[in-house]
C-alpha positions as CSV (number, residue, x, y, z in Angstrom):
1,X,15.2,18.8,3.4
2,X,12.7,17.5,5.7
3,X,10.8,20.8,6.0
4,X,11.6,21.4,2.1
5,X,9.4,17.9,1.8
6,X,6.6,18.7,4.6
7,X,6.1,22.5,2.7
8,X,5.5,20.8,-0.2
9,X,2.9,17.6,1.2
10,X,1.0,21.9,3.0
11,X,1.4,23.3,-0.4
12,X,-0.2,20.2,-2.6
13,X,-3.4,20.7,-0.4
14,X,-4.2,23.6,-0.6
15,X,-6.5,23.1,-3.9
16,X,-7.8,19.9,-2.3
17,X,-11.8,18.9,-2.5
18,X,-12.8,17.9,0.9
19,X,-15.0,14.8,0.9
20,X,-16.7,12.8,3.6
21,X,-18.1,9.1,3.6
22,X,-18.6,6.6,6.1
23,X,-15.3,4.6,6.8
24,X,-15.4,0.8,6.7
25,X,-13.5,-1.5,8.6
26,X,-10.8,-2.4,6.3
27,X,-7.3,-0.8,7.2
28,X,-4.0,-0.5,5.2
29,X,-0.8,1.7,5.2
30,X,2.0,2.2,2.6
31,X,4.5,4.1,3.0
32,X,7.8,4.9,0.6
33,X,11.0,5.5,2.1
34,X,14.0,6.7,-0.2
35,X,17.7,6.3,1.0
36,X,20.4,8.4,0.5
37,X,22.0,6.2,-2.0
38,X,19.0,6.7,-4.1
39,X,17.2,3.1,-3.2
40,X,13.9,3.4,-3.2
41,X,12.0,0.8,-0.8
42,X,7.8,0.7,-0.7
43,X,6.3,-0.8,2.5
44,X,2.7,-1.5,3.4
45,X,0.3,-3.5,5.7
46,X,-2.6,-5.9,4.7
47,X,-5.7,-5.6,7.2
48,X,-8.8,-7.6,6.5
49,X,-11.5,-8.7,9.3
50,X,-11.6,-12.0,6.7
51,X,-9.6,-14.6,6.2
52,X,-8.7,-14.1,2.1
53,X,-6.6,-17.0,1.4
54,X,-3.8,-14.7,0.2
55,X,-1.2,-16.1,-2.1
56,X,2.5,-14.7,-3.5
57,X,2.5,-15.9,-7.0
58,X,6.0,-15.2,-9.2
59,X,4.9,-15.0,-12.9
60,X,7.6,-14.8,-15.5
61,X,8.4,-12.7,-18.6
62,X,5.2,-14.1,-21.5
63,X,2.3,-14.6,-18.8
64,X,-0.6,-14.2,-20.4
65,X,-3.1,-11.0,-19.4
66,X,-6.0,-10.5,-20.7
67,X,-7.9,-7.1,-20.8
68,X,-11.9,-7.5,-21.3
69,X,-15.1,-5.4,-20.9
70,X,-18.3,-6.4,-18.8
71,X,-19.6,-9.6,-20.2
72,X,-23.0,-7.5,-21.4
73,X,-21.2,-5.4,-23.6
74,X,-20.0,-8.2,-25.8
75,X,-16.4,-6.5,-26.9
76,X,-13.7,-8.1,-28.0
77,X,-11.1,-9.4,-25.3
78,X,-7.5,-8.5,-25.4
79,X,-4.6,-11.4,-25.1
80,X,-1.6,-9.6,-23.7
81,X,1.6,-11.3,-23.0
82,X,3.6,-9.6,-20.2
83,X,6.6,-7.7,-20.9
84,X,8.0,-8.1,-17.6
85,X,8.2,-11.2,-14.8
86,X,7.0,-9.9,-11.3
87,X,5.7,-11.4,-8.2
88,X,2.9,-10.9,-6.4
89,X,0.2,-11.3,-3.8
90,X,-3.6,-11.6,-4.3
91,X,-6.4,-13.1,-2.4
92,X,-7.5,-16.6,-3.0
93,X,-10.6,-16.4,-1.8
94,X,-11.5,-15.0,-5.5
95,X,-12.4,-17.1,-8.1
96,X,-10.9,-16.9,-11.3
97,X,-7.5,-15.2,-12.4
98,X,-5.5,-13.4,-10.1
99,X,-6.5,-10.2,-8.5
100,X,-2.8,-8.4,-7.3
101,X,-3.1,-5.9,-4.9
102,X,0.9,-6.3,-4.3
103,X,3.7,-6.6,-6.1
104,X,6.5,-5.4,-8.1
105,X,8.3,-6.5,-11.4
106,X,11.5,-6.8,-12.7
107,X,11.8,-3.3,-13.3
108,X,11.6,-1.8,-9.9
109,X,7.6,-1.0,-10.3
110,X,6.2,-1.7,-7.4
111,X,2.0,-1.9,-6.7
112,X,0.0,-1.7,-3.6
113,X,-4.0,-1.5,-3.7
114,X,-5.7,0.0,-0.9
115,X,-9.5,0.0,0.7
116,X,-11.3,3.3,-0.7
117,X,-14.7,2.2,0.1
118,X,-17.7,5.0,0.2
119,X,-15.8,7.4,-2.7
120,X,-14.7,4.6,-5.3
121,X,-17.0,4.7,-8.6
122,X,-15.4,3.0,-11.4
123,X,-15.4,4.2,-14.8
124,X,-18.1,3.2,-17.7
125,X,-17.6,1.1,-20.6
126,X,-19.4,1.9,-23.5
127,X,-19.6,-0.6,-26.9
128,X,-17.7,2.2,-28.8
129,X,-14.4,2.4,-26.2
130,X,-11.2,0.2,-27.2
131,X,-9.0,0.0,-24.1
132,X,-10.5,-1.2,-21.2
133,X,-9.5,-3.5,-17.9
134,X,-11.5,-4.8,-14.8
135,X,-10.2,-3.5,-11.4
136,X,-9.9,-7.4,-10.4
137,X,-7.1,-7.7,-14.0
138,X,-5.5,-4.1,-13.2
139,X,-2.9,-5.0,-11.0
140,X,-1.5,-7.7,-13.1
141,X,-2.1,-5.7,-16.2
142,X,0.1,-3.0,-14.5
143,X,2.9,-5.0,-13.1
144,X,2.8,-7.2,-15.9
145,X,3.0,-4.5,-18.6
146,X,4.8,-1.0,-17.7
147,X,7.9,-0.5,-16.1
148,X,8.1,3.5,-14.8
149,X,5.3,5.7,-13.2
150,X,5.8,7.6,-16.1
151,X,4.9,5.6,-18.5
152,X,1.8,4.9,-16.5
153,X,1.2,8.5,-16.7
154,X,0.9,8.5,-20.2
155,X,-1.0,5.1,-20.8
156,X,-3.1,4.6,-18.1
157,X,-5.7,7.2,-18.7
158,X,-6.4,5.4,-22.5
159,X,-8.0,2.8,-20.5
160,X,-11.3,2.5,-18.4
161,X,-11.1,0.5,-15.8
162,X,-14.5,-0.8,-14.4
163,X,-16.3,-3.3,-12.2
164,X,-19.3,-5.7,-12.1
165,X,-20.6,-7.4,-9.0
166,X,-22.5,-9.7,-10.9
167,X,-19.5,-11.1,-12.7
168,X,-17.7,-11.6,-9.2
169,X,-18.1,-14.8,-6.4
170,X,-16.2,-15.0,-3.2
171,X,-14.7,-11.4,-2.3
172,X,-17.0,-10.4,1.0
173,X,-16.4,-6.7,-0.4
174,X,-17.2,-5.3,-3.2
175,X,-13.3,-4.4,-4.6
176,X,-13.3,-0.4,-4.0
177,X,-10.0,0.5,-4.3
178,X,-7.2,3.0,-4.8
179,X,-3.5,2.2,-5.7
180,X,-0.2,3.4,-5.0
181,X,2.5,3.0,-7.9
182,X,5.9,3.8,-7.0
183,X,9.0,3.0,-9.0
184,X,12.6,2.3,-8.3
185,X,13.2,6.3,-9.7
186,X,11.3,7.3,-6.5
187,X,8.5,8.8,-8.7
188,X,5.3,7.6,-7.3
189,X,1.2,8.2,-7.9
190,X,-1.8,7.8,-6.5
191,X,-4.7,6.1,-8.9
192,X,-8.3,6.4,-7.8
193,X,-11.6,6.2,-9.2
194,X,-14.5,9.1,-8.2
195,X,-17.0,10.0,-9.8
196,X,-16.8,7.6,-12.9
197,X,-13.4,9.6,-13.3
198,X,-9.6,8.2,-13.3
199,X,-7.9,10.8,-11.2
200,X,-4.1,10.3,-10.8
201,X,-2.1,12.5,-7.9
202,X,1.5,12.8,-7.3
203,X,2.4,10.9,-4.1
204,X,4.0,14.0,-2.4
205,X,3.7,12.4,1.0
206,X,4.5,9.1,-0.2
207,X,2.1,7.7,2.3
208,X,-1.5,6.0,1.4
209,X,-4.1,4.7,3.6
210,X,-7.6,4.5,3.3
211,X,-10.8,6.8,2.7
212,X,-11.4,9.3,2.6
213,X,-9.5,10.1,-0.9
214,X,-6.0,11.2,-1.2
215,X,-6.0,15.0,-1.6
216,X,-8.3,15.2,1.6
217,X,-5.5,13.4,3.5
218,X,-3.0,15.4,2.1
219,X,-5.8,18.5,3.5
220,X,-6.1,17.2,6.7
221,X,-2.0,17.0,7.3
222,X,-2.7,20.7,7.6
223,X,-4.3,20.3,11.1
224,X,-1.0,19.0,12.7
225,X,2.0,21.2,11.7
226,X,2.8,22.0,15.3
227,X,4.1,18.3,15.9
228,X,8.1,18.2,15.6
229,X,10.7,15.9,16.9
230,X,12.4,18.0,19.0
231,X,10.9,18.4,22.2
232,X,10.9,21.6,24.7
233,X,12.9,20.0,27.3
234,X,12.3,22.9,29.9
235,X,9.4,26.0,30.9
236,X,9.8,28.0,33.6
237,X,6.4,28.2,35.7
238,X,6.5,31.3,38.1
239,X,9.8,31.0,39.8
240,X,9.9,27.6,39.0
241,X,11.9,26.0,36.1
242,X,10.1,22.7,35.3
243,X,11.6,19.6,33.1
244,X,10.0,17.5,30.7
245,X,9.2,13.6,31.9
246,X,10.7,11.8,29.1
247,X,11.4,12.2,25.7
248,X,8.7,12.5,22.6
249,X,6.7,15.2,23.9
250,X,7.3,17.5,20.1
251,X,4.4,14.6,19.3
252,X,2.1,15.5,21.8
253,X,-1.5,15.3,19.6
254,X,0.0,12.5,16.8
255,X,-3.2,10.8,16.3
256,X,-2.7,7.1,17.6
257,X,-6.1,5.9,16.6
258,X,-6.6,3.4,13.4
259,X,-9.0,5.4,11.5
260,X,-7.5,5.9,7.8
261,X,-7.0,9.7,8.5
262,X,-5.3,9.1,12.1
263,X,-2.7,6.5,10.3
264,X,-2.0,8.6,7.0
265,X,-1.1,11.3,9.9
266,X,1.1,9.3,11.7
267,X,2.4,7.5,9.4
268,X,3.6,11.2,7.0
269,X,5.4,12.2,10.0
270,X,7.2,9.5,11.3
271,X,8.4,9.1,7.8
272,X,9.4,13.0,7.4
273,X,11.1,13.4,11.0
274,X,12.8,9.7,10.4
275,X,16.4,10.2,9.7
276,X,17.0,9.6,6.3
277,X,18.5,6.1,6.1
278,X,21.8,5.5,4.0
279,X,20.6,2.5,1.4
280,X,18.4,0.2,0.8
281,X,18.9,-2.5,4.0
282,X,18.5,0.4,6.1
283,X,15.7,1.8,4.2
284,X,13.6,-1.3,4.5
285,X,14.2,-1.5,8.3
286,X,13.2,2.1,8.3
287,X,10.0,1.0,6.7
288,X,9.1,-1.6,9.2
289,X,9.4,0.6,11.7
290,X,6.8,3.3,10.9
291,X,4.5,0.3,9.6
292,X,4.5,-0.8,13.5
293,X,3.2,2.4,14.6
294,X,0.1,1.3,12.5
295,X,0.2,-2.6,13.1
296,X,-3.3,-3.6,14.7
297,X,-3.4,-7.0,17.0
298,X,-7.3,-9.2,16.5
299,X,-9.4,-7.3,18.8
300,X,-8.9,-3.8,18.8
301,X,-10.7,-2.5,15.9
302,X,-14.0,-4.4,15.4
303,X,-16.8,-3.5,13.7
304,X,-20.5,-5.2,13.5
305,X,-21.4,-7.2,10.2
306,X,-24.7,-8.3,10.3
307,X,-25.2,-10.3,13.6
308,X,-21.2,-11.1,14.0
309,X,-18.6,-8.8,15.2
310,X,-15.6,-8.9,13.2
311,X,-12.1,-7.0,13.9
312,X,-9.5,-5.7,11.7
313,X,-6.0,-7.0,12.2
314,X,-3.2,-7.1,10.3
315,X,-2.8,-10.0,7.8
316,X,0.3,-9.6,6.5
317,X,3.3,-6.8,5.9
318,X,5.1,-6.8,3.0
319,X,8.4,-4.1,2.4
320,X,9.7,-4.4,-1.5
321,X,13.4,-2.8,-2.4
322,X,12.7,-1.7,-5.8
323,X,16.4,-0.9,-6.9
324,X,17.6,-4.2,-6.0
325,X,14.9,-6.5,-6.4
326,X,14.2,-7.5,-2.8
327,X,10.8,-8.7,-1.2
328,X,10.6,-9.6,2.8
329,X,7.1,-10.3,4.1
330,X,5.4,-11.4,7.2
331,X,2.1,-12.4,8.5
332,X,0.6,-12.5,11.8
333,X,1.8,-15.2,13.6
334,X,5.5,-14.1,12.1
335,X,5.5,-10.1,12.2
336,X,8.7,-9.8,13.3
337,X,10.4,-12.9,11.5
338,X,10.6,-11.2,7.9
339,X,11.3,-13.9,5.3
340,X,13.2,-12.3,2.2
341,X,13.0,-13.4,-1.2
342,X,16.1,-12.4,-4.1
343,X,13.3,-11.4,-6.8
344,X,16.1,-11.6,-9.6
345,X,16.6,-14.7,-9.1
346,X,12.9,-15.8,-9.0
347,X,12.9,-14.0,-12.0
348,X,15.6,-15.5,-13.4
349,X,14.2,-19.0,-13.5
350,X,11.4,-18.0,-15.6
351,X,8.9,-20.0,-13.6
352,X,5.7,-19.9,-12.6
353,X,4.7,-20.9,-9.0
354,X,1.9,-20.5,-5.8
355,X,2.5,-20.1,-2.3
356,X,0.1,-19.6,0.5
357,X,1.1,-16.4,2.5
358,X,0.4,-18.0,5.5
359,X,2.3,-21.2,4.5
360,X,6.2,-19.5,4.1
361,X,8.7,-20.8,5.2
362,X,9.2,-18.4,7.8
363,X,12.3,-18.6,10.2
364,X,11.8,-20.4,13.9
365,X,14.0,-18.6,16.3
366,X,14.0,-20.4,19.7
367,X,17.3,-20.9,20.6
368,X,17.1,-22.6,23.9
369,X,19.4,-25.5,22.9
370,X,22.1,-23.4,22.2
371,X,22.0,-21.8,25.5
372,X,22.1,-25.1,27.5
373,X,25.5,-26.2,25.3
């Protein structure tokens, strides 16, 4: 199966159009995992070199959404109200409504928005178009409005989706981006903006980082089909039989670096040569594993803006079980103290509520006291 999958990820590239731009700081991974019993879980990291404020917001069945053009156009807004509850996380440095770039809704559709700086043109509105959505509204429009990728399929193209940095205050970026929509079916896409264009790809790998775009990852996965998990644990040399050191050596030349195209590498094939796990609980640990391989501590990736140096680092991880409804997400200080949240429940109250990422409740493990009893 595994080799079934990887054949398939070789076979998708082969009509990709190779693109190059300069890579920006900003790093992110997301990776799908689906179980043998069918659960689907969708995992990804949150890297910034800013603090964004971020905040997990549940919104219930009936939030309003609106849809609107650029301000210059003068076209008619559109008042939506959402046809499913979902939580999610946007960041609060942004004025205005909510920007999600994470999430999922009641009906096992889950969203993740990653960096695509250098290839990301948005599309234009014109005064005669009819459907249209900001980037900053599309998350929430998504979550808040479809419930399969297939359905996306269909509907998404009828809209334009656009941006306007004059109508924007307090994101240090401007917001290029590229999203990953997976649902609780498995079926999963890749959305991204080039050339004024929507282009939509079927997440084969069911990996996404950042630039370049997606089919010149999927290109570039070409360049490391000799790595396997099964090591050669023994060459003879002359008339001498020598052993291998240790195990792992089948992954001699996995890329270990945090570029985007080093982690989409990495991250494919620690997801294809994982055992597959056997539900959902194992699924989401499985996830949290391969998003380690790509977790960056302050420090090690810095870049110069301006006068000040800056680094990367990984703001927060969040792993959503789309069968069952399930959300466990931690920051920084916390990585390995997950807190988990019942989403059914959330949504079953129907209410609306804020938190700070950073200000969860997350669990304090010192357990000193109970080894002095």
């Amino acid at each position: 199966m595994k080799q079934i999958m990887m054949r398939k990820i070789v076979a998708a590239s082969i009509s990709a159009t190779l693109a190059f731009a300069p890579f920006t700081s900003n790093a992110c991974t997301a990776v799908n995992i689906v179980a043998k019993d069918g659960s689907v879980v969708a995992g990804r990291t949150m890297e910034w070199a800013f603090d964004m404020k971020w905040q997990l917001t549940a919104n219930p069945k009936g939030t309003p959404i609106s849809l609107s053009a650029p301000a210059s156009l003068k076209l008619p807004a559109t008042s939506l109200s959402s046809k499913y509850a979902f939580v999610a996380i946007a960041p609060g440095v942004l004025a205005g409504p909510p920007a999600y770039l994470e999430g999922q809704n009641e009906a096992g559709l889950g969203i993740s928005g990653n960096f695509l700086p250098g290839f990301t043109e948005y599309q234009t509105v014109t005064p005669q178009d009819k459907n249209y959505v900001s980037i900053l509204n599309l998350g929430g429009f998504i979550l808040g409005m479809f419930g399969s990728v297939k359905e996306l399929r269909s509907e998404l193209p009828k809209y334009k989706v656009w941006f306007d940095p004059s109508e924007v205050k307090g994101l240090p970026t401007p917001p290029w981006l590229h999203l990953v929509l997976t649902d609780r079916g498995g079926d999963s896409i890749v959305v991204e903006f080039v050339k004024g264009q929507m282009m939509i790809h079927n997440n084969v790998a069911g990996v996404l980082t950042n630039a370049p775009t997606y089919d010149w990852h999927l290109n570039n996965v070409r360049n490391y089909l000799s790595l396997t998990s099964t090591a050669t644990s023994s060459v003879t040399v002359g008339n001498v039989n020598v052993t291998e050191l240790g195990q792992g050596g089948g992954l001699l030349g996995l890329p270990a670096d945090y570029t985007p195209p080093s982690r989409f590498v990495r991250a494919t094939y620690l997801k294809q040569f994982a055992y597959q796990p056997a539900n959902s609980a194992d699924a989401m640990q499985a996830a949290d594993h391969i998003l380690n391989n790509v977790d960056i501590p302050v420090g090690v990736a810095r870049s110069t803006d301006g006068k000040q140096v800056v680094s990367d680092y990984t703001q927060w991880v969040n792993i959503k079980d789309l069968k069952n409804n399930r959300m466990k997400i931690a920051n920084y200080a916390n990585r390995t103290n997950f807190i988990e949240i019942n989403l059914n429940e959330v949504f079953k109250s129907g209410k609306s509520k804020t938190w700070q990422v950073d200000k969860l409740p997350y669990p304090q493990n010192d357990v000193t006291t109970e080894f002095l009893k």
